[in-house]
C-alpha positions as CSV (number, residue, x, y, z in Angstrom):
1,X,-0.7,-22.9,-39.1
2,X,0.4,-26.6,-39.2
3,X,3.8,-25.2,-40.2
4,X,4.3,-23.3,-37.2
5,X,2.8,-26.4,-35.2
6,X,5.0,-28.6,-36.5
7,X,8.0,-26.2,-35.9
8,X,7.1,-25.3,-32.4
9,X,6.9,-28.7,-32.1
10,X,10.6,-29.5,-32.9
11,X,11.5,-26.7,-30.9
12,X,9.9,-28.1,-27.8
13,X,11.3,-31.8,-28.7
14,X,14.3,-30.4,-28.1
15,X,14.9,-29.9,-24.3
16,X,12.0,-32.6,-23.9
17,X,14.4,-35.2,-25.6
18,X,16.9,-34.2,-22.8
19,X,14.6,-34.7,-19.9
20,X,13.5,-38.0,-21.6
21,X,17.2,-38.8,-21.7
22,X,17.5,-38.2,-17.9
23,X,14.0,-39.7,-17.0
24,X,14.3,-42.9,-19.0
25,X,12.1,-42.4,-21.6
26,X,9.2,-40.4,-20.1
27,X,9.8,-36.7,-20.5
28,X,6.4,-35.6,-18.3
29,X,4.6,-37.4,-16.2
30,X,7.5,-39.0,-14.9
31,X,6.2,-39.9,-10.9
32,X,3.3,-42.2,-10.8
33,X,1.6,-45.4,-10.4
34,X,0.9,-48.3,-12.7
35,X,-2.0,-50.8,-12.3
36,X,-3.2,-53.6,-13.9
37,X,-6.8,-52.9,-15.2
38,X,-9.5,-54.3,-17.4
39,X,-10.9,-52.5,-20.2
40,X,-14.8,-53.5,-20.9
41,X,-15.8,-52.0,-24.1
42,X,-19.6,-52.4,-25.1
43,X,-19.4,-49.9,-27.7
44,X,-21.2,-46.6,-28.7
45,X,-24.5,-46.9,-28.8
46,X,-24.5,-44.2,-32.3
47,X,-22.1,-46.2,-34.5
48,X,-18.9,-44.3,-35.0
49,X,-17.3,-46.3,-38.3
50,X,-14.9,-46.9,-35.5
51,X,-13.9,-50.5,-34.8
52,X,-12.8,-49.5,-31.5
53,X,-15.5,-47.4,-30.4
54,X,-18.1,-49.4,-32.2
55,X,-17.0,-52.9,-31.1
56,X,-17.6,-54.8,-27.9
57,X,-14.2,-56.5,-26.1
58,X,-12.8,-57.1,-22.7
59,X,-8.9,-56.6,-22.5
60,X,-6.5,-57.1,-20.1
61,X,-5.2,-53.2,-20.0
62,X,-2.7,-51.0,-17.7
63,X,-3.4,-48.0,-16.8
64,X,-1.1,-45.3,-15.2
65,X,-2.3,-42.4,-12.8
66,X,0.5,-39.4,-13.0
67,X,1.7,-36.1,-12.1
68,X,2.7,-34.1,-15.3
69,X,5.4,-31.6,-13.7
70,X,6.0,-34.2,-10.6
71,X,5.5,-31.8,-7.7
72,X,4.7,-32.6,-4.3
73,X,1.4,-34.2,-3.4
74,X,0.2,-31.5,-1.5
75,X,0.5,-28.8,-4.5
76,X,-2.0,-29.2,-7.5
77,X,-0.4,-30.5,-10.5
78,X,-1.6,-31.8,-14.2
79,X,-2.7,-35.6,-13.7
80,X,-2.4,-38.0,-16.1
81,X,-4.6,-41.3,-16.9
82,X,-2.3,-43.1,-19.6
83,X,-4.1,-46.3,-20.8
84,X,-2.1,-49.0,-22.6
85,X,-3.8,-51.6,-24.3
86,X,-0.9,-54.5,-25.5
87,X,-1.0,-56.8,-28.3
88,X,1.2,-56.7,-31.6
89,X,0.0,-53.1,-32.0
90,X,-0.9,-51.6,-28.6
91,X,-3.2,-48.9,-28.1
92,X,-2.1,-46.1,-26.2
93,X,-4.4,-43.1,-24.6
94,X,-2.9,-40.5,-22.8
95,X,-5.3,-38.4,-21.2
96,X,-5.0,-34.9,-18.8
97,X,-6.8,-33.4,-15.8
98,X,-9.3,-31.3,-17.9
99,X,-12.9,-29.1,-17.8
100,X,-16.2,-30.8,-18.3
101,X,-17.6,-28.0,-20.5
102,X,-18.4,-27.9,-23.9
103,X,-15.5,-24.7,-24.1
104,X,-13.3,-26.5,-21.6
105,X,-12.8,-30.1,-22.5
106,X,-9.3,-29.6,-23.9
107,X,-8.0,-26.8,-21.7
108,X,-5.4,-28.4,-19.0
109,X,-7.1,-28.2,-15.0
110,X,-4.4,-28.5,-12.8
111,X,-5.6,-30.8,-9.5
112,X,-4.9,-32.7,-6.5
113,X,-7.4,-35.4,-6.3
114,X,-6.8,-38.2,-8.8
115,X,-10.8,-39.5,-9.1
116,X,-11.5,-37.0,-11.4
117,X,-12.2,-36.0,-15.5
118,X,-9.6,-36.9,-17.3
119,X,-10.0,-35.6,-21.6
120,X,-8.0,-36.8,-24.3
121,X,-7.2,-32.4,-25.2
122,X,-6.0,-33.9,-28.4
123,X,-8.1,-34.5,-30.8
124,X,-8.9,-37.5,-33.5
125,X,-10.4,-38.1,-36.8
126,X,-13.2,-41.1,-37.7
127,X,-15.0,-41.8,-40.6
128,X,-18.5,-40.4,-38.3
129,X,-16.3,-36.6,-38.0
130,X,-14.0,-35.0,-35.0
131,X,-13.7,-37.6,-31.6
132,X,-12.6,-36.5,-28.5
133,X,-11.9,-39.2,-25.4
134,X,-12.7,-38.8,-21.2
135,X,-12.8,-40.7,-18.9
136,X,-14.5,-40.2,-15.6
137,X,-14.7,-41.8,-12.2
138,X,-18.3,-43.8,-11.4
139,X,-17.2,-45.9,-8.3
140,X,-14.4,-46.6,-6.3
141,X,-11.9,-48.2,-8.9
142,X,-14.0,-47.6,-12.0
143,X,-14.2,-45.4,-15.0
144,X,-16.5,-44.7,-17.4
145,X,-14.9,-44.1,-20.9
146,X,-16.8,-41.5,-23.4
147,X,-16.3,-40.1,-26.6
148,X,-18.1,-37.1,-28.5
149,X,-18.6,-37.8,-32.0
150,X,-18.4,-35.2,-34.0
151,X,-21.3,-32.8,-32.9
152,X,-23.1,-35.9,-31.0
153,X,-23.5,-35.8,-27.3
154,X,-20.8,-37.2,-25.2
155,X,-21.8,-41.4,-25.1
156,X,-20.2,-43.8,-23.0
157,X,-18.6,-46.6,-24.7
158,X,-16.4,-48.3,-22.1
159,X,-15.6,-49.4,-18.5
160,X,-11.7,-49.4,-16.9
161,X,-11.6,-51.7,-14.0
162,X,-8.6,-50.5,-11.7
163,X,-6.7,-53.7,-10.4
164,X,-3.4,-54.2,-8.3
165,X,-0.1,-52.3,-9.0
166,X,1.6,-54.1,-12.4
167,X,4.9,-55.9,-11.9
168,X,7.7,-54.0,-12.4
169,X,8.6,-55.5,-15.3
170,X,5.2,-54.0,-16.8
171,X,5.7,-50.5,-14.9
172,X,8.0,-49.2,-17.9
173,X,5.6,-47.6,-20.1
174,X,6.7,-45.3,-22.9
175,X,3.2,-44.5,-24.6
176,X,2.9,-42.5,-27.9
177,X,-0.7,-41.8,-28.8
178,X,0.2,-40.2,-32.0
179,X,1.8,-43.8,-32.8
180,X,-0.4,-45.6,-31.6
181,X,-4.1,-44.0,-31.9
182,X,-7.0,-46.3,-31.3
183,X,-7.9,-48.5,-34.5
184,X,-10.6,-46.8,-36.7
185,X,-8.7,-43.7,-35.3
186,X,-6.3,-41.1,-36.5
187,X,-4.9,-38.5,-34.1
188,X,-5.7,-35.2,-35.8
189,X,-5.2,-31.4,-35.1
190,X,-3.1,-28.9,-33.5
191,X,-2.3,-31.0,-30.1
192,X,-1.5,-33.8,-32.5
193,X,0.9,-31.8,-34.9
194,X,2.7,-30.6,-31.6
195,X,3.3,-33.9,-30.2
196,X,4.6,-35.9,-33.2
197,X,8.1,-34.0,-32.5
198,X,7.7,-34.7,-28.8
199,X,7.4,-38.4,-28.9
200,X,9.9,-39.1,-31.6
201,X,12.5,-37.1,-29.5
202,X,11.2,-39.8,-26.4
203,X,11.9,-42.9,-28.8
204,X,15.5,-41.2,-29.8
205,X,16.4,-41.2,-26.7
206,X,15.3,-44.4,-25.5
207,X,16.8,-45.9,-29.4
208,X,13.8,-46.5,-30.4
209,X,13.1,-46.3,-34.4
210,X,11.0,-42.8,-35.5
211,X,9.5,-44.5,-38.9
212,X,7.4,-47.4,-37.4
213,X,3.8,-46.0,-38.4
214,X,0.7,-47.8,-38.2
215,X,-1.1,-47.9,-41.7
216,X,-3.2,-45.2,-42.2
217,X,-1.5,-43.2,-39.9
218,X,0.0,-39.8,-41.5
């Protein structure tokens, strides 16, 4: 099965490296809107082994609200909340429009309104088992950020902050969350094996390098 993820994978890289050719970089989720933001974490309240989940911080962030396929407002699309973290190594979430079920939280929702569940659909690995990432609306301009551990119940860990559109200059994001997975993290599983294709044929075509791995990072 990896095999055939892996190969479907380069198939699909292929025509994805020439719309990330003719969309600078950003192959989906190429029409939307990038804020400044701040990222609260206070940590999960059932330790993870996870410094990121597990550890309290406040970081300047961006976020970026998307449509995946770029269609009109008026039509539903698949919305995107990308999170980018900077620092020598950034952190990079990309997350979808997606169900709030137990049997739903990685199938794709297609939707209009933006204030809604956003899941990471692909998957990680931690030292505590499986970790899939959401992120929710709680008031105008914040999210809450949760994580289900394995087979724990969902538990918040984190708060985004929406701010004021980013300067332009900070509106070019090219986020790879295979790349650049959360520390304590590894993305894991069939969305995962798909995607490593996709992204590298994003950083060919913008001439970035395809080797630069984090440690610990297959």
């Amino acid at each position: 099965m990896a095999d055939l993820l892996d190969a479907a994978g380069r198939v699909a890289a292929v025509p994805l490296a020439l719309l990330a050719r003719a969309r600078g970089g950003r192959p989906m989720h190429a029409r939307g809107v990038v804020l400044t933001a701040r990222l609260v974490r206070t940590g999960l309240p059932r330790p993870s082994g996870a410094d990121w989940l597990d550890g309290a911080g406040t970081d300047d962030v961006l976020v970026r609200l998307s449509r995946g396929a770029g269609l009109p407002p008026r039509l539903p699309d698949l919305l995107g909340f990308a999170l980018r973290a900077p620092g020598e190594t950034p952190v990079d979430l990309l997350l979808s429009s997606a169900g709030r079920h137990r049997w739903t939280r990685r199938v794709p929702v297609l939707r209009r309104d933006p204030a809604i569940t956003y899941g990471s659909i692909m998957g990680f690995r931690s030292p505590a088992g499986p970790v899939l990432l959401s992120v929710t609306p709680v008031s105008a301009g914040v999210f809450a950020l949760a994580a289900i551990v394995g087979r724990a119940p969902e538990q918040r860990f984190a708060r985004v902050v929406l701010g004021p559109e980013a300067e332009p200059s900070e509106a070019l994001l090219h986020l790879d969350a295979v790349l650049h997975a959360p520390p304590g993290l590894v993305a894991d599983g069939p969305m995962a094996r798909f995607r490593r294709p996709a992204y590298a044929a994003a950083r060919a075509a913008l001439g970035e390098p395809l080797d630069a791995v984090r440690p610990g990072h297959p």
